[in-house]
The first five atom37 places (N, CA, C, CB, O) and aatype in JSON, in Angstrom:
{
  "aatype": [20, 20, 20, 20, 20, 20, 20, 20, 20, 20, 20, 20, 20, 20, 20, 20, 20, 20, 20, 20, 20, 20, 20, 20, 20, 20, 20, 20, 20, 20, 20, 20, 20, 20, 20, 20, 20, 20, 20, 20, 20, 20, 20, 20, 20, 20, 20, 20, 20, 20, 20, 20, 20, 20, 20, 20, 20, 20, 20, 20, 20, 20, 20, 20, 20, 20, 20, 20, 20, 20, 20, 20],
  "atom_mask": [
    [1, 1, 1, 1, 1],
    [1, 1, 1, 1, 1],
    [1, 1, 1, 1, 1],
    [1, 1, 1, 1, 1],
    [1, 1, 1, 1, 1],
    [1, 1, 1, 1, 1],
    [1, 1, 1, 1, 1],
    [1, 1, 1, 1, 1],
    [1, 1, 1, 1, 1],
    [1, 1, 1, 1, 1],
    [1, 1, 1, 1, 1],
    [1, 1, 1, 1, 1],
    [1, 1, 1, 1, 1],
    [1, 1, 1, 1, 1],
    [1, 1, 1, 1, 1],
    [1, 1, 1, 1, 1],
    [1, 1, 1, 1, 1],
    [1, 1, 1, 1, 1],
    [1, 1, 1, 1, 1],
    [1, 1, 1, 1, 1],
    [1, 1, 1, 1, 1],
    [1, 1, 1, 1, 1],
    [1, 1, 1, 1, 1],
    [1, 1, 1, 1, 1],
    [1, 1, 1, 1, 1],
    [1, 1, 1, 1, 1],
    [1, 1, 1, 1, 1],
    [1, 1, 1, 1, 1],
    [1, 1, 1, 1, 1],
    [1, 1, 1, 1, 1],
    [1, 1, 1, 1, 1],
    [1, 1, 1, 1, 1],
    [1, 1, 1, 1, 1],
    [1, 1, 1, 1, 1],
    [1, 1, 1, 1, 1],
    [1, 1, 1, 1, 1],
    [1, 1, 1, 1, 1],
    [1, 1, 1, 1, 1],
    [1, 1, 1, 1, 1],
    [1, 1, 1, 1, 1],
    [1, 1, 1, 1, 1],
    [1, 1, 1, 1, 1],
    [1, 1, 1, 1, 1],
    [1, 1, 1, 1, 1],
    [1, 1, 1, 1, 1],
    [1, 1, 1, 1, 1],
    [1, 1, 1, 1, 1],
    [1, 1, 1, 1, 1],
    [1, 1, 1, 1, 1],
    [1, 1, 1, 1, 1],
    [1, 1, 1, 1, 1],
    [1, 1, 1, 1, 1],
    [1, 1, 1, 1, 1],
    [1, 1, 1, 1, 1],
    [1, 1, 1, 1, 1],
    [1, 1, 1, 1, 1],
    [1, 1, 1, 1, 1],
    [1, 1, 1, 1, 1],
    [1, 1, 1, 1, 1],
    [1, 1, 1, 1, 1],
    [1, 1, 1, 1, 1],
    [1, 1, 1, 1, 1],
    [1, 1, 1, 1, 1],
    [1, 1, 1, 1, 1],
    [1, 1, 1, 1, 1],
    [1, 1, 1, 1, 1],
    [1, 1, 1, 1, 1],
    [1, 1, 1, 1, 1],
    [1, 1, 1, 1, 1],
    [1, 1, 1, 1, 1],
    [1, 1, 1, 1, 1],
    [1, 1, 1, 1, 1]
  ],
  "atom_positions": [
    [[5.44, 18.08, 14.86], [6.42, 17.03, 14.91], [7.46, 17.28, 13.81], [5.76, 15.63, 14.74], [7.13, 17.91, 12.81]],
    [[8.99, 16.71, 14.01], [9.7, 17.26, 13.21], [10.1, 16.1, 11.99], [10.8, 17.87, 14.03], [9.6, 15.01, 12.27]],
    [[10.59, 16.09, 11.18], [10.88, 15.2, 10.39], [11.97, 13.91, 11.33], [11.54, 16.05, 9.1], [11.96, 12.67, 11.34]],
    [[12.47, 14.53, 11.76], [13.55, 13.32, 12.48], [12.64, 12.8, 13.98], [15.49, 14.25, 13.05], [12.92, 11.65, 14.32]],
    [[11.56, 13.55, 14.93], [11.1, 13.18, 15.71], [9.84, 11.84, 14.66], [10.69, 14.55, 16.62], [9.49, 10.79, 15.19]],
    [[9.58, 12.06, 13.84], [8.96, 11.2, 12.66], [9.71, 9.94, 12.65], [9.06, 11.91, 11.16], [9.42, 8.88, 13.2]],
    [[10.91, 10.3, 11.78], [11.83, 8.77, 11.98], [12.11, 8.26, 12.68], [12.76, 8.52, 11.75], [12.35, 7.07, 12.49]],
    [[12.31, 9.0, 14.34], [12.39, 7.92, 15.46], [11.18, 6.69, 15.7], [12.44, 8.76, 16.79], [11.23, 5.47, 15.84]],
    [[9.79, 7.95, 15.64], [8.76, 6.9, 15.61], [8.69, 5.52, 14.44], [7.51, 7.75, 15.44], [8.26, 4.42, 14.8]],
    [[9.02, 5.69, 13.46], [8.91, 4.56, 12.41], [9.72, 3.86, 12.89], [9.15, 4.78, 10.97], [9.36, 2.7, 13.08]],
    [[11.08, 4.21, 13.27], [12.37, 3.1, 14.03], [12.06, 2.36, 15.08], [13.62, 3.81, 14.65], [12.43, 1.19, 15.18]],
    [[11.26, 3.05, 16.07], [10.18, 2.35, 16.89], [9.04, 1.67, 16.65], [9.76, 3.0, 17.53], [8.77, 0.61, 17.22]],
    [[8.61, 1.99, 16.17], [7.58, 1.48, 15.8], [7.73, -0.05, 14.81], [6.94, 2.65, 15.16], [6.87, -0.93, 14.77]],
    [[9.25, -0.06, 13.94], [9.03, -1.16, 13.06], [10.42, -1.9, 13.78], [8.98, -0.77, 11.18], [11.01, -2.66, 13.01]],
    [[10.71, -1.83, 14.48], [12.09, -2.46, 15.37], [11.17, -3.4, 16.74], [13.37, -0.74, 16.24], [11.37, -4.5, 17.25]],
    [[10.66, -2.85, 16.85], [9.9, -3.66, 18.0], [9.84, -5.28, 17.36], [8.11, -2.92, 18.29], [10.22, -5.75, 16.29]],
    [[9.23, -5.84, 18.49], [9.39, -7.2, 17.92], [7.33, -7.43, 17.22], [10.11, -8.61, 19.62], [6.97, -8.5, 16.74]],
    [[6.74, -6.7, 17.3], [5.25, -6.92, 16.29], [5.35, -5.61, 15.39], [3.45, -6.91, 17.32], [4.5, -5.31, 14.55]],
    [[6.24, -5.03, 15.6], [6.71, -4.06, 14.01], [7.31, -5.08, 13.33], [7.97, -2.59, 14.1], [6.69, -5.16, 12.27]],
    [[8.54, -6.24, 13.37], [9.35, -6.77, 12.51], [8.12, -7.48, 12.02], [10.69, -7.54, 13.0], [7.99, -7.38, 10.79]],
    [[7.3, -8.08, 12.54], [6.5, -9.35, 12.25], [5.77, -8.25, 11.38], [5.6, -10.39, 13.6], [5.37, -9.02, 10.5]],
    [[5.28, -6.94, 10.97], [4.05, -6.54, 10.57], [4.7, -6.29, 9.32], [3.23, -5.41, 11.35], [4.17, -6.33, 8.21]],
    [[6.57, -5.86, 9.75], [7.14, -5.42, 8.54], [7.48, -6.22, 7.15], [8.2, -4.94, 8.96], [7.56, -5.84, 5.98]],
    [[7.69, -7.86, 7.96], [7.59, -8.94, 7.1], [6.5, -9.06, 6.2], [7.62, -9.98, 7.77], [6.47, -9.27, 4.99]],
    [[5.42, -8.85, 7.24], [3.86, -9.6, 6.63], [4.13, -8.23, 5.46], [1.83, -9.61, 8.04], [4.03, -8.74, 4.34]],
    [[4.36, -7.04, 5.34], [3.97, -6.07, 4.28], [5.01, -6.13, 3.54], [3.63, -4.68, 4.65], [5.02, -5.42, 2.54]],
    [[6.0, -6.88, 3.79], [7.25, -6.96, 2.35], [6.24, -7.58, 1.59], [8.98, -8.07, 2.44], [5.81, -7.16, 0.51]],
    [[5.82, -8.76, 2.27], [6.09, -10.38, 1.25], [4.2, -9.42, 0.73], [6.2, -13.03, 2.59], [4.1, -8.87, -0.37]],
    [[3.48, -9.43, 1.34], [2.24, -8.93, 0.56], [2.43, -7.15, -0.62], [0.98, -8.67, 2.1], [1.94, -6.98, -1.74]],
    [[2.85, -6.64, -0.21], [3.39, -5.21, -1.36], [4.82, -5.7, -2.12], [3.88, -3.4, -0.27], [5.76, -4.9, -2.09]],
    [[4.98, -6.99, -2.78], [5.61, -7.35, -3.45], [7.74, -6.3, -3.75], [4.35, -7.4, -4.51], [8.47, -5.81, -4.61]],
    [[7.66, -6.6, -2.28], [9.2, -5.62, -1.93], [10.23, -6.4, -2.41], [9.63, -5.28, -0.16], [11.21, -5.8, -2.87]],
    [[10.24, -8.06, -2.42], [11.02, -8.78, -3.04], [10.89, -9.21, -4.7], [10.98, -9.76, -2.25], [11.76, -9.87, -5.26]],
    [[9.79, -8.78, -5.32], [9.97, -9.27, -6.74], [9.02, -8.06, -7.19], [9.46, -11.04, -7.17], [8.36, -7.23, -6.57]],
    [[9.3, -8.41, -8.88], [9.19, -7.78, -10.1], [7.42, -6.78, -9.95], [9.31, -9.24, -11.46], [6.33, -7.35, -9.91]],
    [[7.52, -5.95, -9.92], [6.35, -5.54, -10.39], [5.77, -5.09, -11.34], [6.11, -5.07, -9.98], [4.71, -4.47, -11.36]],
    [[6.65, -5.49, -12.43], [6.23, -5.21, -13.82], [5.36, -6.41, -14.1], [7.47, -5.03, -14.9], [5.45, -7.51, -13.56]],
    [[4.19, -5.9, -15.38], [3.17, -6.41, -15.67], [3.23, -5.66, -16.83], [2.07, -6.4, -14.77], [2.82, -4.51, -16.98]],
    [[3.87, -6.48, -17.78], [4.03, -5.85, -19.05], [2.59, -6.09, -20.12], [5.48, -6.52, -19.7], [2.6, -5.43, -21.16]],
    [[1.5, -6.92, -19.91], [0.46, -6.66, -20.17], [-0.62, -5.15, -20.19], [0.24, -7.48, -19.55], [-1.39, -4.6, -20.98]],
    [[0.05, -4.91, -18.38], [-1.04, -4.09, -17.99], [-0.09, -2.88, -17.16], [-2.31, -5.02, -17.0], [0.54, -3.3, -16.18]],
    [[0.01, -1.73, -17.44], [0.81, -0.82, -17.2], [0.2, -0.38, -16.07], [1.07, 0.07, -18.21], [0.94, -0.45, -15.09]],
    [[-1.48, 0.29, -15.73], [-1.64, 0.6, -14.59], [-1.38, -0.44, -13.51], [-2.76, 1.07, -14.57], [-0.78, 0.03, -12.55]],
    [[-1.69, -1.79, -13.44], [-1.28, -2.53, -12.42], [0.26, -2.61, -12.1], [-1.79, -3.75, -12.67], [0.69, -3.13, -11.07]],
    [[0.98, -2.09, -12.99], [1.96, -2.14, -12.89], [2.35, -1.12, -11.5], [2.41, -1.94, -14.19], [2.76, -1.39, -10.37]],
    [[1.95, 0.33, -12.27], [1.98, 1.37, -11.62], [1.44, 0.82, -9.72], [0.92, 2.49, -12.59], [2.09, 0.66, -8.68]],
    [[0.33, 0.72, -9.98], [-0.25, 0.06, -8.88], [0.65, -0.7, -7.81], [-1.16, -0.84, -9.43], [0.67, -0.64, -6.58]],
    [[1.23, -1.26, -8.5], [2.09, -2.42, -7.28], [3.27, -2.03, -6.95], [2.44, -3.96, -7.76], [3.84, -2.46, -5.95]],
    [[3.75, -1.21, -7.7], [5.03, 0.02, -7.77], [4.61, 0.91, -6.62], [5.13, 1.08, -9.4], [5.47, 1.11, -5.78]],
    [[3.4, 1.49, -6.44], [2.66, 2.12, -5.41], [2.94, 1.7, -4.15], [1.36, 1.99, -5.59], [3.51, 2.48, -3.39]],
    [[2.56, 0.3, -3.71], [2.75, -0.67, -2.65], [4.09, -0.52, -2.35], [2.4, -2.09, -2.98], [4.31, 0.23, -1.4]],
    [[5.24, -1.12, -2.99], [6.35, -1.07, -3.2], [7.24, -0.21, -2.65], [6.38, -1.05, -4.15], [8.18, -0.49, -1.91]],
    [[6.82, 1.16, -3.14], [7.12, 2.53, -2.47], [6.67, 2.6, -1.36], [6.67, 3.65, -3.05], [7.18, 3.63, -0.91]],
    [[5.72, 1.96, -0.2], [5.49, 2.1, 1.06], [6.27, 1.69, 1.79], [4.58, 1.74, 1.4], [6.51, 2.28, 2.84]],
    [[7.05, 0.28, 1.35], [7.82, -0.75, 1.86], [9.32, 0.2, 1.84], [7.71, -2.31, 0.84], [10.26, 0.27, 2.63]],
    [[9.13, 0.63, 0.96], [10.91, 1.11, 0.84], [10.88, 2.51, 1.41], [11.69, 1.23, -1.01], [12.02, 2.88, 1.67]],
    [[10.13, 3.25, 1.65], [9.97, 4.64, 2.29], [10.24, 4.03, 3.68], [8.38, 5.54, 2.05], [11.41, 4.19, 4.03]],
    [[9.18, 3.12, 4.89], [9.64, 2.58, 5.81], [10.75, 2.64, 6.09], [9.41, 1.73, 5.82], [11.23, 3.47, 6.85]],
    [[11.56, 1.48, 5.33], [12.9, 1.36, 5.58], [14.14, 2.09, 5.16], [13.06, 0.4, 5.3], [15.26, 1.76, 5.53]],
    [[13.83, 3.32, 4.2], [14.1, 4.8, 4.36], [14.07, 5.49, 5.77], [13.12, 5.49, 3.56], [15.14, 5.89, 6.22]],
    [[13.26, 5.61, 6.28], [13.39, 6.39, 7.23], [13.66, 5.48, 8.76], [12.12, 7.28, 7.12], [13.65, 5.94, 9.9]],
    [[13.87, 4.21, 8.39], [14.64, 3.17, 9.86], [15.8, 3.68, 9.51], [14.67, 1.17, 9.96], [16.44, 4.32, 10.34]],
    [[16.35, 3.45, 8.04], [17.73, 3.21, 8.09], [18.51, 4.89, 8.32], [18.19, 2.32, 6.53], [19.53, 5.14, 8.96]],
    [[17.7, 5.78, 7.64], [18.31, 7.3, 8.03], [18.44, 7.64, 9.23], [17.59, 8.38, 7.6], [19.4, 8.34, 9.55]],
    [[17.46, 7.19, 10.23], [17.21, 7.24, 11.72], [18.72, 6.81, 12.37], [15.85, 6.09, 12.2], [19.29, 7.53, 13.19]],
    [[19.19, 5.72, 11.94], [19.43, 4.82, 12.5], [21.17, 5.88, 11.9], [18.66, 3.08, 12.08], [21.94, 6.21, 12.8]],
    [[21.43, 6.15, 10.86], [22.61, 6.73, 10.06], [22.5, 7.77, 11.33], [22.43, 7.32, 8.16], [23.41, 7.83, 12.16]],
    [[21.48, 8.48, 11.39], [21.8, 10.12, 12.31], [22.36, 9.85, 13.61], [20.29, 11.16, 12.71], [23.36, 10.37, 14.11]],
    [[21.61, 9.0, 14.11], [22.29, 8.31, 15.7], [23.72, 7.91, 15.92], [21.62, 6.9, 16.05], [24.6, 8.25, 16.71]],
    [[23.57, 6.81, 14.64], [25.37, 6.81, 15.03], [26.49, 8.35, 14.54], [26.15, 5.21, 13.92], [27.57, 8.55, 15.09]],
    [[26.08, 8.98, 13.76], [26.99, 10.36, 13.62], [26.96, 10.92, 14.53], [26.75, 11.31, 12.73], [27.92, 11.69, 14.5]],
    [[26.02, 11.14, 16.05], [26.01, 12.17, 16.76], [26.93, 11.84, 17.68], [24.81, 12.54, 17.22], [27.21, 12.62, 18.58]]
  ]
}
């Protein structure tokens, strides 16, 4: 599979209408809208920064998908 046959699937896959709903449920739970600093505790920090990066890779590769289509 190629890197862009990849991003179609994620564009599909999270555009659908129980991708948006799954994509919501994993913002609001991998903390995509707020702070993940934990200035107590640095690995949890790291940790939720982890999560974080799943959420935004996703919508990395919707929104690049989505950039290549309209250029062609």
């Amino acid at each position: 599979m190629t890197l862009d046959e990849l991003k179609l699937n994620y564009r599909r896959t999270f555009e659908s209408d129980d991708g948006k709903v799954v994509l919501e449920d994993l913002k609001k739970r991998c903390y995509f809208m707020q702070t993940t600093h934990q200035p107590a505790d640095p690995n949890e920090s790291a940790f939720l920064e982890g999560q974080r990066f799943v959420i935004l890779n996703i919508l990395h590769f919707i929104e690049t998908n989505k950039k290549d289509i309209s250029n062609e």
